[in-house]
N, C-alpha and C positions, 0 to 999 in steps of 0.2 A: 551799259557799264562804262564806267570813267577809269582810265588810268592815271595816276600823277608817278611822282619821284619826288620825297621829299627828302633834303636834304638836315641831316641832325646832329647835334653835336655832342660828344659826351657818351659816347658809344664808343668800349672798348673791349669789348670780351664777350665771352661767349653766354654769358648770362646778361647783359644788354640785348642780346637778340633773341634769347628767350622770353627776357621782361619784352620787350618791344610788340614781337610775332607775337606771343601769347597775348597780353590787351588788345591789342589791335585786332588779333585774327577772331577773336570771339565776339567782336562789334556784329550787330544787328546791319546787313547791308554790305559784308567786306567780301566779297569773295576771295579776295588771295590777298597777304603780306610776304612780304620778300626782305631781308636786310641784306646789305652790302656794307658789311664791316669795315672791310678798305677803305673803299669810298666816304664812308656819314653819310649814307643814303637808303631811303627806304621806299621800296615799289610798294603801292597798292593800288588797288582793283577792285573798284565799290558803287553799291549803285547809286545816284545822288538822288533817285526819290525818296531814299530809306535811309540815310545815313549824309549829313554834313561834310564837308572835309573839311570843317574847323573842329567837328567834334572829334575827330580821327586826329588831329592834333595837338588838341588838348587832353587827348588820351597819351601819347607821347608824352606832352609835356609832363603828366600827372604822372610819370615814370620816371623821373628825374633828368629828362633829357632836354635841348632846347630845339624845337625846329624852327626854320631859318625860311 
């Protein structure tokens, strides 16, 4: 398993981290998503034989957010 922290922008409310966690968390490969609303930051926890982390943020981005 791989950890990152990506950091995102355009994330402000409580339905941000539902749109976010939900896409992200039902990715094929993710074991946990986390947001950190304060921050524009998002934990995840995924395994990279199964799953990219370009594609884990381009799932982000396809949620109207930018990660950085």
């Amino acid at each position: 398993m791989e950890q990152v922290t990506l950091n995102v922008s355009g994330m402000s409310c409580g339905h941000c981290v539902k749109a976010v966690e939900g896409s992200v968390g039902v990715l094929q490969g993710v074991k946990k998503v986390a947001v950190k609303l304060d921050k524009g930051q998002v934990d995840v926890e995924f395994d990279p034989s199964v799953i990219t982390l370009s594609t884990i943020k381009e799932t982000i981005d396809d949620q109207g957010y930018d990660v950085k």
